[in-house]
C-alpha positions in Angstrom: 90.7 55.7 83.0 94.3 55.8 81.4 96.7 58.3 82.9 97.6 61.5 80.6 101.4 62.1 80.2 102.8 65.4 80.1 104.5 64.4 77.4 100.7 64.4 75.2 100.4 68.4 75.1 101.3 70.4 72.6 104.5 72.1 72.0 105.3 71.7 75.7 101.9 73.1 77.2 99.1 71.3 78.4 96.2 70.8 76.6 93.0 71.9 78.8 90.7 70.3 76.4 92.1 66.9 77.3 92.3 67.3 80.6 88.8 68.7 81.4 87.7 65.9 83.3 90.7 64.9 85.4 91.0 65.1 89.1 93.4 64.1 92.0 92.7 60.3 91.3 92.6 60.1 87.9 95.5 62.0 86.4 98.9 63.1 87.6 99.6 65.8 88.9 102.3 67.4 86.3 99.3 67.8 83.8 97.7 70.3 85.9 98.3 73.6 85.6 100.7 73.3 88.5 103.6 70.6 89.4 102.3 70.3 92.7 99.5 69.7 94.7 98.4 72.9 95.9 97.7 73.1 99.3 94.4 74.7 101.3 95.5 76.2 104.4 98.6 78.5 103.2 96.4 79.8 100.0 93.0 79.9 102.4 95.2 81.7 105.6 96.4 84.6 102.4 92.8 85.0 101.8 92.2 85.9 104.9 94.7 88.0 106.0 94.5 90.0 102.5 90.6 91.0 103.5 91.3 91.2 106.7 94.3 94.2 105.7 91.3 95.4 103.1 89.3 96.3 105.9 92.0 97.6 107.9 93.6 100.3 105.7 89.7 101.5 104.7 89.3 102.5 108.3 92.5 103.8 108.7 91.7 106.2 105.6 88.5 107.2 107.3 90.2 108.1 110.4 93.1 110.0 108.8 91.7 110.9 105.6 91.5 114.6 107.0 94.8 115.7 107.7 96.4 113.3 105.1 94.6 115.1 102.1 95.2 113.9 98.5 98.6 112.0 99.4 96.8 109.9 101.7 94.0 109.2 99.0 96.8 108.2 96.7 98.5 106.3 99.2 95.4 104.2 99.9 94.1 103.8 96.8 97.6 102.1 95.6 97.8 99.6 98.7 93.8 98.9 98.6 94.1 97.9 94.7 96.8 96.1 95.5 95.2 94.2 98.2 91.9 93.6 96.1 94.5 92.0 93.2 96.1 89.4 96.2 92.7 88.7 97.6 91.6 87.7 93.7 94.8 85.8 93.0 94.5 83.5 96.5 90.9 83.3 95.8 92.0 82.0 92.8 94.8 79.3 94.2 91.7 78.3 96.3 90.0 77.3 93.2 92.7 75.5 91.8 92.9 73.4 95.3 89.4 72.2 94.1 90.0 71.5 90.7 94.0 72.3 89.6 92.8 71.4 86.0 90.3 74.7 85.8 91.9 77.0 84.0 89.7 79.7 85.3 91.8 79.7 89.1 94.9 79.2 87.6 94.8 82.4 85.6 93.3 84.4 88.5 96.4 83.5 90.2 99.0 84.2 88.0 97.8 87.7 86.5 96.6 89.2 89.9 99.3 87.9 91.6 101.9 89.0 89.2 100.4 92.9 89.2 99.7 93.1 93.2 103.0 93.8 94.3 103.3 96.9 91.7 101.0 98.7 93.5 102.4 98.2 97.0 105.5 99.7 95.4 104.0 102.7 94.2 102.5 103.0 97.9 106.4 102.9 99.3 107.5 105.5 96.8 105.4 108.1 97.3 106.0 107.7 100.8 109.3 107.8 100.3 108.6 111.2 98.5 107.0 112.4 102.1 110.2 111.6 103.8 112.0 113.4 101.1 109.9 116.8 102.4 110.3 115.9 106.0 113.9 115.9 105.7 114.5 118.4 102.8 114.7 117.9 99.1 118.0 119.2 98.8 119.3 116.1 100.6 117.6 113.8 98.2 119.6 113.4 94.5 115.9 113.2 92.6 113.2 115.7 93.7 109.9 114.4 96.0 107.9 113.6 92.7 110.6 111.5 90.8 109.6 108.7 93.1 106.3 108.3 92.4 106.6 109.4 88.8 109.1 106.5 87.8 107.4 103.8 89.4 104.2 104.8 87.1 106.1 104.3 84.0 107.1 100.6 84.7 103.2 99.4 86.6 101.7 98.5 83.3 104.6 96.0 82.3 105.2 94.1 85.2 103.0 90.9 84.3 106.0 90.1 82.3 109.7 88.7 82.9 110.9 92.2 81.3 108.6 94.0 83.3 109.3 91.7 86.4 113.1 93.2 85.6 112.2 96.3 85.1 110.7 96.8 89.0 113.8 95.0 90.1 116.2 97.2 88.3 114.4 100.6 89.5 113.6 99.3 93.3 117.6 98.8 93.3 117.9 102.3 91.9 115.6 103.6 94.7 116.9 101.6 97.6 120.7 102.8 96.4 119.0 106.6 96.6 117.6 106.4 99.9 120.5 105.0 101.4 122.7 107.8 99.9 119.7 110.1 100.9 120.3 108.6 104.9 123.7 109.6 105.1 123.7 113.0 103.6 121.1 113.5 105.9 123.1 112.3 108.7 126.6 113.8 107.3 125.0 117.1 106.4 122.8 117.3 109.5 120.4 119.2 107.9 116.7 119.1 108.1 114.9 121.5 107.7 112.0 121.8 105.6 112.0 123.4 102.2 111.0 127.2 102.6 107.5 126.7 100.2 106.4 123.9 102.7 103.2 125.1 104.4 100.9 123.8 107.5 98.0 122.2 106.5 95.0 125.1 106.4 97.8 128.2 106.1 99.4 129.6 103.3 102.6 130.3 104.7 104.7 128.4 107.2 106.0 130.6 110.3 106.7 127.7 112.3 107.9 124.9 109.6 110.9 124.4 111.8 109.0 123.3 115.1 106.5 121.4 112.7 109.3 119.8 111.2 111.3 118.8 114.4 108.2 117.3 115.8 107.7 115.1 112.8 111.6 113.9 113.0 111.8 113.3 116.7 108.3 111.5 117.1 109.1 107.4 117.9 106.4 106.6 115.4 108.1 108.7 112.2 111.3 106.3 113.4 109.2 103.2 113.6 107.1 104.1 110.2 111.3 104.6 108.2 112.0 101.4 109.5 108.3 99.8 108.7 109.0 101.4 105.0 112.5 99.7 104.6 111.2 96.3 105.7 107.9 96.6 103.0 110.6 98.5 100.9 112.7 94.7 101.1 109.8 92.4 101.1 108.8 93.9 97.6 112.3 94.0 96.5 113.4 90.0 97.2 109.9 89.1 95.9 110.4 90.2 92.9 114.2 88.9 92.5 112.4 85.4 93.2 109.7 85.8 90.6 112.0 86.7 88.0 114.3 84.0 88.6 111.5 81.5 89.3 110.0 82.9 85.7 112.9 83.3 83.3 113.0 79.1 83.8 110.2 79.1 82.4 106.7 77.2 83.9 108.7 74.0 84.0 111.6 75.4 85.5 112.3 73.8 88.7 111.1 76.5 90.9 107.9 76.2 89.6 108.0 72.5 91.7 108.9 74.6 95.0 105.1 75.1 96.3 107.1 76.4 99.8 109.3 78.9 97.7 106.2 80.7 96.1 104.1 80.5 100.2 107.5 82.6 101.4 108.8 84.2 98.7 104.9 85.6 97.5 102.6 85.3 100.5 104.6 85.6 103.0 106.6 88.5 101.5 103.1 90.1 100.7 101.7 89.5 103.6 104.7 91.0 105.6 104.6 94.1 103.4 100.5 95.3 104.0 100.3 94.2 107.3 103.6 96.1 108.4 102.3 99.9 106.5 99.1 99.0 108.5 100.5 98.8 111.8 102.7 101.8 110.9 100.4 103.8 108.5 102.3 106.6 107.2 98.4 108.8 108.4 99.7 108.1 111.8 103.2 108.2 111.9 103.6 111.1 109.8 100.7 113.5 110.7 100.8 116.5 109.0 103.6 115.4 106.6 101.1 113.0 104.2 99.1 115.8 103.6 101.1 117.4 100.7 100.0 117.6 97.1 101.5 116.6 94.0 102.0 120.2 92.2 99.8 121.9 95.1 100.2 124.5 97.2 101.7 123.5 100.0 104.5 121.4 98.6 104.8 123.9 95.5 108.1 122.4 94.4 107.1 119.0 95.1 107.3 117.7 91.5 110.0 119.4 90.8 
């Protein structure tokens, strides 16, 4: 059988049709839907550790869905979707390591893999939000609910090199806030909780202050901030790379850098569910992932 050159699709894309019955030793690799060989063992260890982490954070919500309430929901739901999404998109890339020709794995990949990491971010912010209350809104230059509510207007776009831009743009925004929220925290040295904050099960909040204090001091509220910032920069630098791997377009010469997309994507990913796991916001901030988005015990909380 002749080879097939790249040069045969149309208007610069490969024609599937043609190319339905290549394999390894047939055709070349540049007419597959990848300019590499993909490789088994990174895409089959991503599998893994994504169910693995699917597992993980649905008993962790059975455990702390109690004292977490709706915010905990919310904050499971957005890291388990996101999960699902990287488990299809490396089942996917496993697919294309058995035939890279199918079109069928190669577009798993690239839409599930492009929308994962949107989710995670929506996770981050409205734990951001959390923190916000822990420390007091009127440290913060946006109120609790801005966090989650911006993120939610960019999710739908971001299987896009706009959209891609977009997530970049406002991550920047919110990593720029919470740094200027950490040092009016620490200049101010202020934090105490806003006066409508309530204990989980009371209507009012006599003892906020000691509720509050406990919250701050506890070494697992300092590991889950640090936890947060790392996920916070994982999602963050992925997203730089996709863009600029992207806006090359799919013959682009990052596209040729199989090790770029293992630890600029997977690893990235990886690094950002397994380290909200370890330090799930249900344990290391107790009572303060139990407020509600316009309920009663955060009643400013979208403010």
């Amino acid at each position: 059988m002749s080879t097939i050159s790249p040069l045969n699709a149309t208007n610069g894309f490969i024609n599937s049709s043609e190319l339905v019955s290549c394999t390894i030793s047939t055709c070349p690799i540049l007419t597959s839907y990848y300019n590499y060989r993909v490789s088994l063992a990174p895409n089959a260890l991503f599998l893994a550790l994504f169910s693995l982490s699917f597992l993980i954070y649905f008993l962790i919500f059975l455990f702390t869905w109690r004292h977490t309430r709706l915010t905990g929901m919310y904050f499971f739901l957005a890291m388990e979707v996101g999960i699902i999404f990287e488990v299809l998109g490396y089942a996917g890339r496993v697919i294309s390591w058995k035939n890279q020709w199918g079109q069928n794995g190669f577009i798993m990949q690239i839409v599930c893999l492009a929308i994962a990491p949107a989710f995670f971010s929506a996770g981050i912010y409205l734990c951001l939000g959390r923190v916000v209350v822990v420390y007091s809104k009127k440290n913060s230059r946006l109120p609790p609910g801005w966090f989650t509510r911006i993120e939610s207007l960019t999710t739908g776009d971001n299987v896009t090199i706009a959209g891609l831009a977009t997530q970049v743009f406002t991550m920047f925004v919110f990593m720029s806030l919470c740094l200027d929220f950490g040092l009016r925290v620490r200049w101010s040295g202020s934090k105490t909780l806003p006066t409508t904050t309530s204990i989980p099960g009371t209507k009012t909040s006599p003892s906020k202050a000691i509720w509050s204090t406990k919250v701050e001091k506890s070494w697992l509220f300092k590991s889950f901030l640090v936890a947060l910032a790392i996920a916070t920069i994982c999602v963050f630098w992925r997203s730089v790379f996709r863009v600029v791997e992207l806006n090359t377009g799919w013959l682009g010469p990052l596209t040729f850098k199989q090790n770029l997309f293992v630890g600029f994507e997977g690893v990235l990913m990886i690094i950002t569910a397994f380290v909200l796991a370890i330090f799930h916001p249900g344990f290391c901030m107790g009572e303060a992932m139990s407020g509600r988005l316009g309920g009663c015990e955060d009643r400013h909380y979208g403010d």
